[in-house]
C-alpha positions as CSV (number, residue, x, y, z in Angstrom):
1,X,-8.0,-17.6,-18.1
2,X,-6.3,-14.2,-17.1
3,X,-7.5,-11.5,-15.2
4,X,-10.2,-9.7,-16.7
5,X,-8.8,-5.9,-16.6
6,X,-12.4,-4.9,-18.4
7,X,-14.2,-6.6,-15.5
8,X,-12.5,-5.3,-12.8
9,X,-12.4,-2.3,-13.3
10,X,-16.0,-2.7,-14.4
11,X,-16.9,-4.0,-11.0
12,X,-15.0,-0.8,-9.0
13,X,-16.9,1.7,-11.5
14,X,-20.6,0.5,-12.1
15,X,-21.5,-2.6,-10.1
16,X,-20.1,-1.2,-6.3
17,X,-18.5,2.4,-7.6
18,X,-18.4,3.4,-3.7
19,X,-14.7,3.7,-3.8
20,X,-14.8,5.6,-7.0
21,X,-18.2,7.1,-6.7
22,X,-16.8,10.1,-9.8
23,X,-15.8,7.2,-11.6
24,X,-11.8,6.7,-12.0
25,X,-8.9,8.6,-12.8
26,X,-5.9,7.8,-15.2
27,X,-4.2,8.2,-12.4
28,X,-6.0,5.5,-10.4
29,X,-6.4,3.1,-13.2
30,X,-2.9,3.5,-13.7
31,X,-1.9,2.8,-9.7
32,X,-4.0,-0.2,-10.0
33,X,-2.6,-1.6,-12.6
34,X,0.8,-1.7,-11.2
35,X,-0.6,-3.3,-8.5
36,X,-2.1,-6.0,-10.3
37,X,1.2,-6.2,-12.7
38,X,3.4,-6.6,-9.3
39,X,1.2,-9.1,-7.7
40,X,0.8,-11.1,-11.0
41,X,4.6,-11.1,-11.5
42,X,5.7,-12.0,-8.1
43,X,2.7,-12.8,-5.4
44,X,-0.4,-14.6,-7.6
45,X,1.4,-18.1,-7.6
46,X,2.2,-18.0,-3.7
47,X,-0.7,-15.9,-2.3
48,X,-4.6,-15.9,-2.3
49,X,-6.7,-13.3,-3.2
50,X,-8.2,-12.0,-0.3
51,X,-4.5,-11.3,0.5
52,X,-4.2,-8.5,-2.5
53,X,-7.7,-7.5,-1.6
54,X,-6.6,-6.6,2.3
55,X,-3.4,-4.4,0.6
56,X,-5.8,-3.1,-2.0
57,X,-8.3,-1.4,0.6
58,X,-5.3,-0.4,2.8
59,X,-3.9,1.4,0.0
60,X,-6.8,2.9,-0.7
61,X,-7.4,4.6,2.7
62,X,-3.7,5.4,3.0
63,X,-3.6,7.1,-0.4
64,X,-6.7,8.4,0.0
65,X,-8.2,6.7,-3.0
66,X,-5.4,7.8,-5.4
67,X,-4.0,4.2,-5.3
68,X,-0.7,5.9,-6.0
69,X,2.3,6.0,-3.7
70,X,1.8,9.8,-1.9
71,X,3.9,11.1,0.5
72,X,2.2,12.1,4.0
73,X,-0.4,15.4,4.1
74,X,-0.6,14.3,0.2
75,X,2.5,17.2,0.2
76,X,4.7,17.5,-3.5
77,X,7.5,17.0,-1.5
78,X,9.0,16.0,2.0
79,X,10.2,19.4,3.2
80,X,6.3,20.6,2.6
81,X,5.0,17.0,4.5
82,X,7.1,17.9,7.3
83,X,6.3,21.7,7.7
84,X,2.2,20.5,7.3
85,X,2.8,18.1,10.2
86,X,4.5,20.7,12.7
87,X,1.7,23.1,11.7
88,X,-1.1,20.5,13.0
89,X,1.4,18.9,16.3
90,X,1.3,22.8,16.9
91,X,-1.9,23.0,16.7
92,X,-2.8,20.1,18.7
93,X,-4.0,18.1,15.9
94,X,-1.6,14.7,16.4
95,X,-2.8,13.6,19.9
96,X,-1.6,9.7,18.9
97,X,2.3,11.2,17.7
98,X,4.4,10.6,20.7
99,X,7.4,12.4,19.0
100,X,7.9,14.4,16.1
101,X,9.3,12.4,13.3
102,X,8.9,14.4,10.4
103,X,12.1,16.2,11.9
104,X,15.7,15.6,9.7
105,X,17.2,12.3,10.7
106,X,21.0,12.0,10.7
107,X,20.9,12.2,7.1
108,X,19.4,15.6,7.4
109,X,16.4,14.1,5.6
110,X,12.8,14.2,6.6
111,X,11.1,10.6,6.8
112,X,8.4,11.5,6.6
113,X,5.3,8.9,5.5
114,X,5.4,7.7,1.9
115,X,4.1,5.5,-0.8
116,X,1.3,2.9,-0.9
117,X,1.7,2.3,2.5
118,X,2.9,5.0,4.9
119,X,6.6,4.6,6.3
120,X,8.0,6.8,8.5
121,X,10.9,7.0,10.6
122,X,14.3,6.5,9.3
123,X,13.9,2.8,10.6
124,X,11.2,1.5,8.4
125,X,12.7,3.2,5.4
126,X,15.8,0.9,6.3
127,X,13.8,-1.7,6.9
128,X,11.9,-2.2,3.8
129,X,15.2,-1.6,2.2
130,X,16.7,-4.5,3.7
131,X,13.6,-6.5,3.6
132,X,12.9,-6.2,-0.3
133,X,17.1,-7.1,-1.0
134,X,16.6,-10.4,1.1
135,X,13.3,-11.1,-0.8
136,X,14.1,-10.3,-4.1
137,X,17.6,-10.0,-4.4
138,X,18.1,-6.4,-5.8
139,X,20.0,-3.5,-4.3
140,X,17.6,-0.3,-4.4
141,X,19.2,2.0,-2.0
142,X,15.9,3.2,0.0
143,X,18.1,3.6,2.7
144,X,20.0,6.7,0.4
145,X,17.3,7.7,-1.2
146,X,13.6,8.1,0.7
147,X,11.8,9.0,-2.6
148,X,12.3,6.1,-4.2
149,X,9.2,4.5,-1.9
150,X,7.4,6.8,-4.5
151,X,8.4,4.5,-7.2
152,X,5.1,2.3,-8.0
153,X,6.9,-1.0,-8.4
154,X,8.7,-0.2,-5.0
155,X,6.1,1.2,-3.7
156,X,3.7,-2.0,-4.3
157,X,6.1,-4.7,-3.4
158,X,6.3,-2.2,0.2
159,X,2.4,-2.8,0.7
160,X,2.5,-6.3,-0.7
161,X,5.6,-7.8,1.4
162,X,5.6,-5.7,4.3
163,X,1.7,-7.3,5.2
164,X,2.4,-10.5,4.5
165,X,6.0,-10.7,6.4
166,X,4.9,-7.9,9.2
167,X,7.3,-4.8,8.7
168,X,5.2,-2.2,9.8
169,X,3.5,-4.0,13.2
170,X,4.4,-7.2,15.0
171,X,1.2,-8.6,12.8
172,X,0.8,-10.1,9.0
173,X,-1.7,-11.2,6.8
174,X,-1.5,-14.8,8.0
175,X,-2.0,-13.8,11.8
176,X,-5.7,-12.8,10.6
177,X,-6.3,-16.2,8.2
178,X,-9.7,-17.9,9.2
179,X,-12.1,-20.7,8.4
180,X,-14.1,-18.3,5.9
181,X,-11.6,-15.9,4.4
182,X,-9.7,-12.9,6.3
183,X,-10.7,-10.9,9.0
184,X,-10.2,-7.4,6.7
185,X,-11.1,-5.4,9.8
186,X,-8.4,-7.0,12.4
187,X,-5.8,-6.7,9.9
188,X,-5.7,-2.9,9.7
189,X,-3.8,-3.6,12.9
190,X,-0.8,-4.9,10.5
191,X,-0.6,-1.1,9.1
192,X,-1.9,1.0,12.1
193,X,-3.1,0.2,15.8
194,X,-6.7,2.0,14.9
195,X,-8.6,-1.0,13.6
196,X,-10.7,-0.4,16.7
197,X,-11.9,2.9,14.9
198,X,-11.6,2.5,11.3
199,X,-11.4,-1.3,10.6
200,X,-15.4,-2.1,9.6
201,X,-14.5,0.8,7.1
202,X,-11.5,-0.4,5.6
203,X,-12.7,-4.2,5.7
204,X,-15.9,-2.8,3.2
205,X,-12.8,-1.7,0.8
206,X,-11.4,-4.6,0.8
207,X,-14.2,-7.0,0.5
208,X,-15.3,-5.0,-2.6
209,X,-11.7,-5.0,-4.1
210,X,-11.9,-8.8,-3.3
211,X,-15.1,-9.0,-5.3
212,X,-14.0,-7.3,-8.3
213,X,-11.1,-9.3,-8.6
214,X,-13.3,-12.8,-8.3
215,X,-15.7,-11.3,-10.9
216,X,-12.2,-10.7,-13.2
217,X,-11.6,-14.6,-12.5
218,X,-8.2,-13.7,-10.5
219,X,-9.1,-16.7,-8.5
220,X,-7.5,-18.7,-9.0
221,X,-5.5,-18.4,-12.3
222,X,-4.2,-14.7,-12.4
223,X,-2.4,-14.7,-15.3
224,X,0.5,-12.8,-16.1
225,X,1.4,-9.5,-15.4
226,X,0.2,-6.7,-18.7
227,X,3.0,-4.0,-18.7
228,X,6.8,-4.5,-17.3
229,X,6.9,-3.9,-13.8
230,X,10.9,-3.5,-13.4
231,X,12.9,-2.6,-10.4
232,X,14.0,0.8,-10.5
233,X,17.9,1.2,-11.8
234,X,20.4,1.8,-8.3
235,X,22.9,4.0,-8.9
């Protein structure tokens, strides 16, 4: 059997609604579902649970429980991300930023953190760019074009591939494997060097995204994917 849609979201909204104590938005039922088209279409076969349960309460802290791609200071656009993130280095507010990378790049563009997983710095953008064309075979042009991290289908193959091959820290998903599950907590270290501080938090996300998708019966058939989830048109 399938995923159970109606019992996972079920799960995230009555049995353990501590992620979505108001209840859920469209918004947020529609950036899950993405998620679980994505990982359906192109993970599910290769990949355990627990491993779209770790990107699951990482994109929910980095989105800050939108569970859509946003771009950094939750700003409409990057000009506004980047103008926020002087205002607080100003202001003393971004003790852990060694240099100010919201600045243009050589493009003239500001790369500044975006999508389901923040990327910043000209680098990663280029490197998820190149990383997604040798996975998948398909030429996006991320490198061109910065905004297209805020695609959901990019955006989710981002999160999903860049924990489980390490393009954001020299650390993936497999790094934190053990004889009972995943270490959810350790493995914030594959997104950000602050599991000391924030890991026991994000490792509760996880392990209740991880439950709702057992009680949908994603393990271990997870069926196939609801809605298309196409690559975005280059060009």
């Amino acid at each position: 059997m399938p995923v159970n849609r109606t019992a996972f979201f079920a799960h995230l909204t009555g049995t353990d609604p501590h992620l979505f104590p108001g209840g859920m938005s469209e918004g947020q039922r529609a950036g899950l579902s993405v998620k679980l088209d994505v990982w359906a279409k192109w993970y599910a076969r290769d990949y355990p649970v627990t491993y779209l349960a770790a990107a699951l309460g990482q994109i929910h802290h980095e989105t800050g429980g939108r569970m859509q791609p946003v771009l950094e200071a939750f700003a409409p656009d990057r000009a506004t991300s980047a103008e926020r993130l002087q205002k607080a280095w100003d202001e003393g507010r971004l003790k852990w930023v060694r240099s100010p990378y919201w600045l243009p790049d050589e493009t003239g563009r500001h790369p500044v953190g975006g999508g389901d997983i923040q990327l910043t710095h000209r680098r990663n953008y280029l490197a998820a760019n190149a990383g997604l064309c040798r996975r998948f075979a398909v030429t996006l042009g991320l490198d061109e074009n910065y905004d297209l991290i805020l695609d959901p289908v990019v955006s989710a193959h981002v999160a999903f591939s860049g924990m489980i091959e390490g393009w954001f820290r020299p650390c993936r998903l497999d790094d934190f494997r053990t004889p009972s599950g995943l270490d959810y907590a350790a493995a914030r270290d594959i997104v950000n060097g602050d599991a000391g501080l924030i890991g026991e938090r994000i490792a509760r996300s996880c392990a209740t995204f991880e439950a709702a998708l057992r009680a949908a019966g994603a393990d271990p058939d997870f069926g196939p994917p609801l809605d298309a989830v196409d690559w975005p048109v280059h060009g």
